[in-house]
N, CA and C atoms as a LAMMPS dump frame, in Angstrom:
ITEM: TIMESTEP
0
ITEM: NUMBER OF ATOMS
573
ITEM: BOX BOUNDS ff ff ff
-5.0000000000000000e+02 5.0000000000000000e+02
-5.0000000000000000e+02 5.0000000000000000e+02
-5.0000000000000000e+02 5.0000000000000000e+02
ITEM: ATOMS id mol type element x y z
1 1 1 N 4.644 37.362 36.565
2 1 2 C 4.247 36.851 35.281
3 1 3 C 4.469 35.347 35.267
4 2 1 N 3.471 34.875 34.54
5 2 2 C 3.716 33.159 34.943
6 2 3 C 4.143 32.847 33.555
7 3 1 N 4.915 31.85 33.669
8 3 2 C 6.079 31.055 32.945
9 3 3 C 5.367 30.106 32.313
10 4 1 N 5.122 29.886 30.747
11 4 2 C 4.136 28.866 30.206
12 4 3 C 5.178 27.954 29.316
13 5 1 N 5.422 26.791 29.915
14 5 2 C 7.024 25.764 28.985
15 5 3 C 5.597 25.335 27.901
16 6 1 N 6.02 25.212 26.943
17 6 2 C 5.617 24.547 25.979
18 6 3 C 7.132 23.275 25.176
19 7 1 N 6.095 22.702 24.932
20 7 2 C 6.275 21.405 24.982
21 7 3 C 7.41 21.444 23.652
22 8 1 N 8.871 21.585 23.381
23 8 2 C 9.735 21.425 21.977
24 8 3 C 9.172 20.128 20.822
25 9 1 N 8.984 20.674 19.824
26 9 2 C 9.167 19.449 19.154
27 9 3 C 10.249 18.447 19.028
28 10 1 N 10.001 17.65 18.24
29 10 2 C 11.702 17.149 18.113
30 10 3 C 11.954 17.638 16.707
31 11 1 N 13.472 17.601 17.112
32 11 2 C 13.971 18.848 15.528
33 11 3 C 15.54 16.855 15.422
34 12 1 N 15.937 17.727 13.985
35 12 2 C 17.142 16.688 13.713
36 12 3 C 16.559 16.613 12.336
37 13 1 N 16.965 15.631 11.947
38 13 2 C 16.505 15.233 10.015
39 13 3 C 15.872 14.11 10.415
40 14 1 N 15.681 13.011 10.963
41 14 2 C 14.804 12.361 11.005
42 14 3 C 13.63 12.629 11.452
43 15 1 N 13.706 13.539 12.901
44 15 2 C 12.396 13.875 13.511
45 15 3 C 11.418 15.005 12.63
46 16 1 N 12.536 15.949 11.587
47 16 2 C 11.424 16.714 10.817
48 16 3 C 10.972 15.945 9.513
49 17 1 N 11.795 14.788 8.878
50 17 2 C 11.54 13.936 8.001
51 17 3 C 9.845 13.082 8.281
52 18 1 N 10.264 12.298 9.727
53 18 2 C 8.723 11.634 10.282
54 18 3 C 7.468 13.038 10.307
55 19 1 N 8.194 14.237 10.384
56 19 2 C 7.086 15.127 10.615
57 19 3 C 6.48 15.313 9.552
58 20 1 N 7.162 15.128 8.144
59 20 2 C 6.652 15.643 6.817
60 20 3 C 5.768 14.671 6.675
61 21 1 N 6.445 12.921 7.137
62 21 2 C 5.353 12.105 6.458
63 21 3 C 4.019 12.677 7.104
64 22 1 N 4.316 12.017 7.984
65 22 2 C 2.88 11.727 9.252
66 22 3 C 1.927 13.307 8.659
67 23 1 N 2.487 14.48 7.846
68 23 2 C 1.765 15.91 7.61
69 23 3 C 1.6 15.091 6.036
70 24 1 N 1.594 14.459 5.562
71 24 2 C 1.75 14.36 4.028
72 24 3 C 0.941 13.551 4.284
73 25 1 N 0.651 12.138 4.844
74 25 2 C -0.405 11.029 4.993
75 25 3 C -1.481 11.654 5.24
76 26 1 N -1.437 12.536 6.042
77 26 2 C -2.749 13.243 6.814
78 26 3 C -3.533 14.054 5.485
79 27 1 N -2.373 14.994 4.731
80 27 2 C -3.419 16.116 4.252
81 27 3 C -3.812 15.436 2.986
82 28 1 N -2.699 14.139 2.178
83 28 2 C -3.202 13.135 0.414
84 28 3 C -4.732 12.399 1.106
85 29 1 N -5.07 12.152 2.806
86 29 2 C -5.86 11.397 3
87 29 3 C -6.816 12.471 2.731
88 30 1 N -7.156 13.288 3.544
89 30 2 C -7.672 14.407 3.331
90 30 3 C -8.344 14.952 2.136
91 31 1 N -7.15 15.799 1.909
92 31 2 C -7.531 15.903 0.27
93 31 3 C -7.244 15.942 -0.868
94 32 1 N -6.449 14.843 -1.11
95 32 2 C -6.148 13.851 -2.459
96 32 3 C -4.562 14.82 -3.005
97 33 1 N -3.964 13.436 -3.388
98 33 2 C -2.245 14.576 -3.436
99 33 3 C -3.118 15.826 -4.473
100 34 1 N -3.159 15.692 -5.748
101 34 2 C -3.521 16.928 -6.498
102 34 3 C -3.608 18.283 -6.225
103 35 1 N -4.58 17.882 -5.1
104 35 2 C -5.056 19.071 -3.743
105 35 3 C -3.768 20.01 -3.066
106 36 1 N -3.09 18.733 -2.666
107 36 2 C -2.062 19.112 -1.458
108 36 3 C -0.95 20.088 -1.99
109 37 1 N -0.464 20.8 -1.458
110 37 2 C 0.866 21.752 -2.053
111 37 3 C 1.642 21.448 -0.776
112 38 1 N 2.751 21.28 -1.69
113 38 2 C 4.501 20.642 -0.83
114 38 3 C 4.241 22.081 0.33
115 39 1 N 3.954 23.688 0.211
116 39 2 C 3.74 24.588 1.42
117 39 3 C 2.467 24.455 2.58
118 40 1 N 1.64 23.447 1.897
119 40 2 C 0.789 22.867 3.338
120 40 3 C 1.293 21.808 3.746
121 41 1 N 1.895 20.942 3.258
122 41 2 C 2.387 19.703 3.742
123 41 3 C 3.69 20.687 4.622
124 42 1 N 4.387 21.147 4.704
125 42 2 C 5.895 21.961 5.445
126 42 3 C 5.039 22.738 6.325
127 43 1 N 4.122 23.421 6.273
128 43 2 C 3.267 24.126 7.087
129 43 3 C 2.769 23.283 8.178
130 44 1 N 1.931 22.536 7.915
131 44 2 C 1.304 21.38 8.751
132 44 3 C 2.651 20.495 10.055
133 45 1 N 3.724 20.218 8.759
134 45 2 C 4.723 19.473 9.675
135 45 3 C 5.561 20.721 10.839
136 46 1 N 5.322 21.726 10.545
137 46 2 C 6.269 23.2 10.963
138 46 3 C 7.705 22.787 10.694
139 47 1 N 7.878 22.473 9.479
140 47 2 C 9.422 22.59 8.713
141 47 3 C 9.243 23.297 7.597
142 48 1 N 10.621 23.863 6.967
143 48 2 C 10.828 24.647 6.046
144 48 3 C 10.419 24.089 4.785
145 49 1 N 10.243 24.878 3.857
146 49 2 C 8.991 24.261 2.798
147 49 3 C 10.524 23.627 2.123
148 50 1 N 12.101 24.043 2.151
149 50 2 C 12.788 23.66 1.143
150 50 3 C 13.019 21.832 1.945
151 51 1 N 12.607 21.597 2.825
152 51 2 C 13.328 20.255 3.55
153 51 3 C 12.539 18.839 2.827
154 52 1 N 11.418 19.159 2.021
155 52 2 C 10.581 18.628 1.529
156 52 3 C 11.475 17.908 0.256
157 53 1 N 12.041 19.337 -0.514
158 53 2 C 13.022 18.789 -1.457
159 53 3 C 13.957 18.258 -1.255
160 54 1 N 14.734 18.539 -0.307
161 54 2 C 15.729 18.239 0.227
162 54 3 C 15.548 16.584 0.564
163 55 1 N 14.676 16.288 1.383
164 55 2 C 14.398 15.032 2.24
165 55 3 C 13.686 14.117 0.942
166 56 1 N 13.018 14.326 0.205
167 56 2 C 12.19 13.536 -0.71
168 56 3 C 12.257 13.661 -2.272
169 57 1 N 12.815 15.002 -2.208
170 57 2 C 13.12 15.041 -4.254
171 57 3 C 11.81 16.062 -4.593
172 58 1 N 10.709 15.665 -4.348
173 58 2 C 9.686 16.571 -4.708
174 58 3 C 8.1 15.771 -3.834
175 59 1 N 6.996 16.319 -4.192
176 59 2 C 6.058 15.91 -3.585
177 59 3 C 6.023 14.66 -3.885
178 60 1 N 6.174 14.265 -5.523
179 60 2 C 5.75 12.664 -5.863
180 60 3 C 6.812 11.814 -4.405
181 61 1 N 7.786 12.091 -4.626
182 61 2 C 8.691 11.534 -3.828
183 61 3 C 8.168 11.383 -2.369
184 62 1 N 7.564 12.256 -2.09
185 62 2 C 6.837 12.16 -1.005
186 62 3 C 5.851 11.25 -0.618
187 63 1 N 5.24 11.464 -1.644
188 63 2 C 4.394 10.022 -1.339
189 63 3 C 4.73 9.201 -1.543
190 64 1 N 5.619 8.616 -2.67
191 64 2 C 6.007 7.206 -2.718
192 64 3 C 6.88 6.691 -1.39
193 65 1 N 7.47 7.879 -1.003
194 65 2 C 7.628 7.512 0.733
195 65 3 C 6.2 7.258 1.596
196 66 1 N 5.03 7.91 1.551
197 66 2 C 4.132 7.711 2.5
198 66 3 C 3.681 6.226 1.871
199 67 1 N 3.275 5.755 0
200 67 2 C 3.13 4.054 -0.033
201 67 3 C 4.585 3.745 0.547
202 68 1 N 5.571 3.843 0.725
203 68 2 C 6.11 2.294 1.215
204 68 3 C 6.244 1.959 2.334
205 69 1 N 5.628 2.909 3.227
206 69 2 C 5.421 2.48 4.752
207 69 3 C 4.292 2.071 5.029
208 70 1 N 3.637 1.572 3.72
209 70 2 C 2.392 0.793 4.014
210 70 3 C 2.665 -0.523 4.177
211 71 1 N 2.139 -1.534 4.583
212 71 2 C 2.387 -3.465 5.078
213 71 3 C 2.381 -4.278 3.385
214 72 1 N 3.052 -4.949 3.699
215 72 2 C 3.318 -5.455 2.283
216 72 3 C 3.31 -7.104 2.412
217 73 1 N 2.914 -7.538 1.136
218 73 2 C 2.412 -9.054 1.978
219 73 3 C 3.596 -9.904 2.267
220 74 1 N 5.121 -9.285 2.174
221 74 2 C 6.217 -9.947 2.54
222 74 3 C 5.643 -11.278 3.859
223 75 1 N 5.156 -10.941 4.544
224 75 2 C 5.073 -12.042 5.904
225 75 3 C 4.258 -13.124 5.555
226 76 1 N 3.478 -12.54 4.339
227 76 2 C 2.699 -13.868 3.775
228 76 3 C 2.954 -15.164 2.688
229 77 1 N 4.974 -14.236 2.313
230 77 2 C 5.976 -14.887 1.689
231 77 3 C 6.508 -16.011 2.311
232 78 1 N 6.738 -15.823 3.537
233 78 2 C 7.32 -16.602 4.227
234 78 3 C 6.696 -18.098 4.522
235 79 1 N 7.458 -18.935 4.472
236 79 2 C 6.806 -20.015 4.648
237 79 3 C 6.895 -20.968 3.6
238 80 1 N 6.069 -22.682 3.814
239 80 2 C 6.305 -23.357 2.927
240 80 3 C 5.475 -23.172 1.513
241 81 1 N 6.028 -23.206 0.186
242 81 2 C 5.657 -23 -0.873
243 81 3 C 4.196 -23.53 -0.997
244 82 1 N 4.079 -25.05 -0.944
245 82 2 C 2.188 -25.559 -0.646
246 82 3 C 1.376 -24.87 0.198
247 83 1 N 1.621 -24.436 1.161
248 83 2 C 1.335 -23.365 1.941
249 83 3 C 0.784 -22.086 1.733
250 84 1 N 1.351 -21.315 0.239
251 84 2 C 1.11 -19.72 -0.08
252 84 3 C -0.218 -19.702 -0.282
253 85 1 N -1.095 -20.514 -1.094
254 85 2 C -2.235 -20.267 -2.045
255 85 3 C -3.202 -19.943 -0.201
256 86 1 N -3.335 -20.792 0.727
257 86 2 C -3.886 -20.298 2.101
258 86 3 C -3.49 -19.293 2.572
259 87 1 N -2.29 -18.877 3.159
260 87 2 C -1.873 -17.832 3.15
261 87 3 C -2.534 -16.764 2.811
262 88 1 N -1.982 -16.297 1.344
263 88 2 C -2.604 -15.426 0.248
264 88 3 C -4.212 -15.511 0.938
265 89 1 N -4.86 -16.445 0.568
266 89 2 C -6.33 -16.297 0.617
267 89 3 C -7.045 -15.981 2.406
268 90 1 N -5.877 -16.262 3.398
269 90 2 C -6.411 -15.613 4.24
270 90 3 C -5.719 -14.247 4.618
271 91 1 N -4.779 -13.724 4.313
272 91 2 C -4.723 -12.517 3.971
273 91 3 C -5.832 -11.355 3.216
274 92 1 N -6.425 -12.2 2.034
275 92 2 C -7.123 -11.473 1.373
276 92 3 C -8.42 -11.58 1.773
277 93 1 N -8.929 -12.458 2.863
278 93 2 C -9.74 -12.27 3.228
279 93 3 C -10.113 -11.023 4.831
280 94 1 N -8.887 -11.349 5.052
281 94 2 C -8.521 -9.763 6.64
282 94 3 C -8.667 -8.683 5.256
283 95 1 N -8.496 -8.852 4.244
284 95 2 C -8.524 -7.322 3.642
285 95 3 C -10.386 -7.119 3.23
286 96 1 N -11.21 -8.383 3.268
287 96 2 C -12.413 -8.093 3.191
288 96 3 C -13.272 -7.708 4.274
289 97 1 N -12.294 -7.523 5.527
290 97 2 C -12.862 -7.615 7.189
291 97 3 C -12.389 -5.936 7.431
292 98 1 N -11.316 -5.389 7.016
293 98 2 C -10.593 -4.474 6.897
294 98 3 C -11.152 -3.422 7.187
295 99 1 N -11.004 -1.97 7.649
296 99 2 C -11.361 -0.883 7.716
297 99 3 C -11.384 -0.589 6.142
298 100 1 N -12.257 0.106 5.074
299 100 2 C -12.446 0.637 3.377
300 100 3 C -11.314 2.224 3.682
301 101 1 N -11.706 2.496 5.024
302 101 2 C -11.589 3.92 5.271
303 101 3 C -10.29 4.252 5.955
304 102 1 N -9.041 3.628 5.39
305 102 2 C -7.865 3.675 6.133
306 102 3 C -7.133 4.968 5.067
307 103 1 N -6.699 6.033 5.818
308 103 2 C -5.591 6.948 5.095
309 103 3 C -5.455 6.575 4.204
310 104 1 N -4.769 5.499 3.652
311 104 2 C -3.899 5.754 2.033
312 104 3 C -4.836 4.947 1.586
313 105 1 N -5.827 4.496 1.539
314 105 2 C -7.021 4.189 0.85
315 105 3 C -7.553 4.796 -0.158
316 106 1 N -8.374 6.313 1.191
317 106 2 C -8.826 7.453 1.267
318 106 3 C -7.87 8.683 -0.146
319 107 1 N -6.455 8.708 0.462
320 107 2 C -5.977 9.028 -0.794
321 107 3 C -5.466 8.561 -2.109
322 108 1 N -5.75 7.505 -2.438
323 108 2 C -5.361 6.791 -3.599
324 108 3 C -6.717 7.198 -3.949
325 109 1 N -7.635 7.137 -3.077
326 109 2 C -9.314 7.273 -4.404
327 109 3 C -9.182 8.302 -4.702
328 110 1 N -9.284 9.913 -3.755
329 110 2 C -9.036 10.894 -4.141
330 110 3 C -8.474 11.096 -5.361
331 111 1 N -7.212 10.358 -5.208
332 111 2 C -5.831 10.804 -6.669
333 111 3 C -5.665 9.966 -7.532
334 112 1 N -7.187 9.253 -7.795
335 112 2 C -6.832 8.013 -8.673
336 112 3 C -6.833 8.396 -10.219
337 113 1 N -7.612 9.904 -10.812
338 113 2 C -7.201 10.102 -11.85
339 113 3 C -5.947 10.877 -11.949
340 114 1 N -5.354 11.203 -11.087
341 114 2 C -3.664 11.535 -11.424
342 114 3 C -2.607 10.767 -11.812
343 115 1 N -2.39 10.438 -13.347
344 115 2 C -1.268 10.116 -14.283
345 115 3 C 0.146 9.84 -13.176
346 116 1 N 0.884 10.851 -12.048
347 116 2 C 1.833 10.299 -11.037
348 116 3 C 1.396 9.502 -10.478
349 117 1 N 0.168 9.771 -9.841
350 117 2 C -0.192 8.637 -9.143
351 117 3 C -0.422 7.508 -9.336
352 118 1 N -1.02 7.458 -10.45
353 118 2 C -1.415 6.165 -11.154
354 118 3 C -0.096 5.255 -11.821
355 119 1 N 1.448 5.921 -12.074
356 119 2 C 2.366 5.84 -12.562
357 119 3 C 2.896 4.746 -10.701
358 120 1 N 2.938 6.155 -9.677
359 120 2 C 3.428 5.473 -8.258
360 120 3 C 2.969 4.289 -7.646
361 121 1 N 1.135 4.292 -7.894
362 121 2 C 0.964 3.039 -7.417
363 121 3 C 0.97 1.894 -8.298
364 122 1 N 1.101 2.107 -9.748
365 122 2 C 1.731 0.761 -10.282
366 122 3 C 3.216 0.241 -9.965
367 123 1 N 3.632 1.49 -9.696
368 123 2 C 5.071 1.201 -9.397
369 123 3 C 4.599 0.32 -7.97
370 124 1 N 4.577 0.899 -7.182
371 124 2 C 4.581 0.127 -5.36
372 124 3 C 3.899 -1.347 -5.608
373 125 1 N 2.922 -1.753 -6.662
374 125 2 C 2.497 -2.832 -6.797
375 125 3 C 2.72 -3.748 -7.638
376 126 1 N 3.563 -3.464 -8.116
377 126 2 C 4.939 -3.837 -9.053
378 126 3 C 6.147 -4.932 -7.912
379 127 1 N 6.556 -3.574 -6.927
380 127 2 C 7.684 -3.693 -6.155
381 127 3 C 7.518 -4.55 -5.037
382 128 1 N 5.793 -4.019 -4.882
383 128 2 C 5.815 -4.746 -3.15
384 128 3 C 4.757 -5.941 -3.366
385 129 1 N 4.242 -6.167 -4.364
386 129 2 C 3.338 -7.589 -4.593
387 129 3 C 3.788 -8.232 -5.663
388 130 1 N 3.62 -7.902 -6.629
389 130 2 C 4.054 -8.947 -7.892
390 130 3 C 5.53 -9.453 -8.226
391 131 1 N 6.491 -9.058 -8.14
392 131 2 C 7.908 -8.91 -7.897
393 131 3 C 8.202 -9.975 -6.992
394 132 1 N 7.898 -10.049 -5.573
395 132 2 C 7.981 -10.745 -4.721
396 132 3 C 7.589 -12.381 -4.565
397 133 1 N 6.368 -11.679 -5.039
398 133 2 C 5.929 -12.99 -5.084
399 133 3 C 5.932 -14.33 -6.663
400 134 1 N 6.256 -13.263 -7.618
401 134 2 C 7.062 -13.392 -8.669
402 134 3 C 8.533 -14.804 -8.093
403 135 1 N 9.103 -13.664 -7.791
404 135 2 C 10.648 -14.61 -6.979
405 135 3 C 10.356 -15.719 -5.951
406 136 1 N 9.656 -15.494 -5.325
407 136 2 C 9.137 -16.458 -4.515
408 136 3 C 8.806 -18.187 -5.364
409 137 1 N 7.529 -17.708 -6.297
410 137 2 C 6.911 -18.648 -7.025
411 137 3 C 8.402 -19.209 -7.934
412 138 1 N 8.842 -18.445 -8.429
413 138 2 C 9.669 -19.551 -9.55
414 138 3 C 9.581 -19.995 -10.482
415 139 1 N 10.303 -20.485 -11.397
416 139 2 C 9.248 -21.563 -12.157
417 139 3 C 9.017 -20.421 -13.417
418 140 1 N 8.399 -21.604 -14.812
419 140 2 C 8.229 -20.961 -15.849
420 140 3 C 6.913 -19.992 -15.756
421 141 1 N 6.806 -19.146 -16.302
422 141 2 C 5.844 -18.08 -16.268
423 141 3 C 5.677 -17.154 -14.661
424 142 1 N 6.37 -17.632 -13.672
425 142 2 C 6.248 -16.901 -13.032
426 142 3 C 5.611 -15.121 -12.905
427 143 1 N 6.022 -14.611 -13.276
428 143 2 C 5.446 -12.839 -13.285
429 143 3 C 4.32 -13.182 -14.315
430 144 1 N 3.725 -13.654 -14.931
431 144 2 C 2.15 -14.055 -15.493
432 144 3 C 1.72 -14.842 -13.969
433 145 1 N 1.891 -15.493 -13.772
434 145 2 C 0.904 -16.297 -12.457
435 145 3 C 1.026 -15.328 -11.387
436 146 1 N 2.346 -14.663 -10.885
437 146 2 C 2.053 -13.487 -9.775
438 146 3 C 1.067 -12.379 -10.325
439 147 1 N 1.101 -12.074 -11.536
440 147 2 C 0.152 -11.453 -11.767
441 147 3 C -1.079 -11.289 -11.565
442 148 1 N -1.383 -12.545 -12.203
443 148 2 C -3.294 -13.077 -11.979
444 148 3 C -3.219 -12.986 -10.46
445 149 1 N -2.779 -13.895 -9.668
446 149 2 C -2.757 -13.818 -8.34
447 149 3 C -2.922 -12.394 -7.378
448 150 1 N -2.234 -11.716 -8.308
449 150 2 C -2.037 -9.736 -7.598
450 150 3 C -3.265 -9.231 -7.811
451 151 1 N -4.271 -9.665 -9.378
452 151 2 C -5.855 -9.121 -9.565
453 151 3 C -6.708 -9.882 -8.813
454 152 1 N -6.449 -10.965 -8.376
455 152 2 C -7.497 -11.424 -7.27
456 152 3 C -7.594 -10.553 -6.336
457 153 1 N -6.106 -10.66 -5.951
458 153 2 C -6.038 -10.063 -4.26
459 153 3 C -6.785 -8.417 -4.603
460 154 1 N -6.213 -7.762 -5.567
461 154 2 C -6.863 -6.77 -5.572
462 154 3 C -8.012 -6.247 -5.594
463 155 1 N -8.811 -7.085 -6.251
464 155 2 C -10.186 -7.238 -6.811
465 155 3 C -10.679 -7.221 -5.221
466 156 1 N -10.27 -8.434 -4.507
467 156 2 C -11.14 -8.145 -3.024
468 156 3 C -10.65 -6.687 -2.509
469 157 1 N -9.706 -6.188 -2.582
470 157 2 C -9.448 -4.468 -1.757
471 157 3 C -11.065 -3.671 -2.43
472 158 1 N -11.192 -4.139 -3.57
473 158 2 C -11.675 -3.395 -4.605
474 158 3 C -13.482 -3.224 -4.486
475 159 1 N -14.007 -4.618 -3.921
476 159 2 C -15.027 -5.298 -3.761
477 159 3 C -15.113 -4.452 -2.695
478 160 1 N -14.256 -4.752 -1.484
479 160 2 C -14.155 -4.226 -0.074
480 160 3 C -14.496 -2.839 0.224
481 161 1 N -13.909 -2.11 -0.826
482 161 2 C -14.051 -0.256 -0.88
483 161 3 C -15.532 -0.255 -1.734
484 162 1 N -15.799 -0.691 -2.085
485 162 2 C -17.283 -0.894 -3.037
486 162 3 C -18.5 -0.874 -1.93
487 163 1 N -18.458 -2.201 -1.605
488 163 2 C -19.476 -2.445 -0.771
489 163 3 C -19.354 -2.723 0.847
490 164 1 N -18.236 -2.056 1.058
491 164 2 C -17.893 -1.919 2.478
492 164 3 C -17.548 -3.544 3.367
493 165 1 N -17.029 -3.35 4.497
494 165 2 C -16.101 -4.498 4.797
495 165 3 C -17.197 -5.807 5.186
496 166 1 N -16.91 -6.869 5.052
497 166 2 C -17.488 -7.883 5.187
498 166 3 C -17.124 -9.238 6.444
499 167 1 N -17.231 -9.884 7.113
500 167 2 C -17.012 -10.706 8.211
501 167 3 C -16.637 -12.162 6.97
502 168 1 N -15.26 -12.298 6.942
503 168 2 C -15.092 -13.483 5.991
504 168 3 C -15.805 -14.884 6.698
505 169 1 N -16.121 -15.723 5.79
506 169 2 C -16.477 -16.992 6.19
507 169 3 C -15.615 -18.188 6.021
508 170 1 N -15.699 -19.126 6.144
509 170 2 C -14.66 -20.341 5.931
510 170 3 C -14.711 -21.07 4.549
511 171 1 N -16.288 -20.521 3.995
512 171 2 C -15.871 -20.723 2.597
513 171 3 C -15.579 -19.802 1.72
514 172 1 N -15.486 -18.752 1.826
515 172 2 C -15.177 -17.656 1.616
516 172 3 C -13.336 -17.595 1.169
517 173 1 N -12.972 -18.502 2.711
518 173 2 C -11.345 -17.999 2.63
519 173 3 C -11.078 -19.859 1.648
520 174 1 N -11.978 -21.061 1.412
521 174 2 C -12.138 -21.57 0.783
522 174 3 C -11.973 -21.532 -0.889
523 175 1 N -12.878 -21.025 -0.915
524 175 2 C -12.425 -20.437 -2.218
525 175 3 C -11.705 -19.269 -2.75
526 176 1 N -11.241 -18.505 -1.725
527 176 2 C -10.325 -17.672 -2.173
528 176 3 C -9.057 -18.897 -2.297
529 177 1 N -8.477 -19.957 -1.356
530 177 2 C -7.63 -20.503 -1.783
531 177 3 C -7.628 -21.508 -2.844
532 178 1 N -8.654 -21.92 -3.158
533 178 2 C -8.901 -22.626 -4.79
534 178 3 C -8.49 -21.394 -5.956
535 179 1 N -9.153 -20.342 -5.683
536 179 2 C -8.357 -19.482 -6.757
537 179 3 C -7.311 -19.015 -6.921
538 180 1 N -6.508 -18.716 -5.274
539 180 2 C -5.054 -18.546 -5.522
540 180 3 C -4.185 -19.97 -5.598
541 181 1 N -4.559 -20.734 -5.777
542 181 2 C -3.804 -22.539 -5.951
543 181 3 C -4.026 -22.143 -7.663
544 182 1 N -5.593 -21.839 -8.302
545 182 2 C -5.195 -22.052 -10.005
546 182 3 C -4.541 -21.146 -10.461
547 183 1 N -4.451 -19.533 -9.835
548 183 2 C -3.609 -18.77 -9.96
549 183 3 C -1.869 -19.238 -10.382
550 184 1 N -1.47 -19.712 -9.171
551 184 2 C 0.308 -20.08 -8.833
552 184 3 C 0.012 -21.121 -9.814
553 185 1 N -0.679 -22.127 -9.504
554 185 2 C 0.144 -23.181 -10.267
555 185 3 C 0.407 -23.508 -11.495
556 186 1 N 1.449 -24.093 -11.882
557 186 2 C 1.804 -24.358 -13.267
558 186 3 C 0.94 -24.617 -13.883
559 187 1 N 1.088 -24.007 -15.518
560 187 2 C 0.065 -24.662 -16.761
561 187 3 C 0.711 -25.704 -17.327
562 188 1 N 0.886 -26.989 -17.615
563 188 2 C 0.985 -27.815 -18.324
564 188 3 C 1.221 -27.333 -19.474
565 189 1 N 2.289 -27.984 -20.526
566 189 2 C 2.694 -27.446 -21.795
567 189 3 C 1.547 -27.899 -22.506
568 190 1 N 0.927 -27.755 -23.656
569 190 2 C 0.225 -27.999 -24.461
570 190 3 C 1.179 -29.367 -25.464
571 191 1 N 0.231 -30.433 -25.986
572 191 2 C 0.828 -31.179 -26.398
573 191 3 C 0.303 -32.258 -26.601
């Protein structure tokens, strides 16, 4: 009789933890959290349906683990302050060059009329864009100017999933940085 090794997974709490995400990214991309039940997501990963609770609190929890292992424009923080409004605008222009059709894209459209969801990703864009760059900027009105600045950038994700990805141009990332410069910068007091 011949001897067939199959290949162990990796077991531990981290290795069935990465298993839930990487099964949770896959099936919200798929088919939209609403869809998904915490026993296909444990099914898919081959862990116990209770490790879900255990490891994440509940499904929402779950995903707000699968957004925060998404890229966050932290690296586009860095650097000199005259500097951000380029930055920003060539960032937001790689997001007009971008794949429309990336996983958590795919499931945010799916689950965009779901009330959690819509609750989670204000939260993550709260935490991981406006906030940041909020602290960063400084200064009076700050979280109003990160703001406007956060609907630009978004608006191109937005444009991008609309009418599919585009080859930026140099005036393109041009005027994206004229708009993120009137964005940040100070308003003058009235007077």
């Amino acid at each position: 009789m011949e001897h067939v090794q199959v290949e162990a997974r990796p077991r531990g709490r981290e290795a069935t933890r990465a298993r839930l995400l990487a099964a949770a990214r896959a099936l919200f991309a798929e088919h939209g959290y609403e869809h998904v039940t915490v026993r296909m997501i444990a099914a898919a990963a081959e862990a116990n349906l209770a490790l879900v609770g255990r490891y994440f609190g509940s499904k929402a929890g779950l995903f707000r683990e699968v957004l925060a292992e998404e890229p966050t424009i932290a690296p586009v923080l860095d650097g000199d302050r005259a500097g951000l409004p380029a930055r920003l605008a060539e960032y937001a222009a790689l997001r007009m060059h971008a794949d429309p059709e990336s996983r958590i894209l795919r499931s945010l459209e799916r689950s965009a009329g779901d009330p959690e969801i819509r609750r989670l990703v204000g939260e993550r864009v709260r935490t991981a864009v406006i906030e940041p760059l909020a602290e960063r900027l400084g200064g009076p009105d700050a979280m109003a100017r990160a703001r406007l600045a956060t609907a630009v950038f978004l608006g191109v994700g937005a444009l991008r999933r609309n009418l599919g990805p585009e080859e930026p141009t140099p005036a393109d990332i041009a005027r994206l940085t004229a708009a993120f410069e009137a964005c940040l910068g100070d308003v003058p007091p009235e007077g």
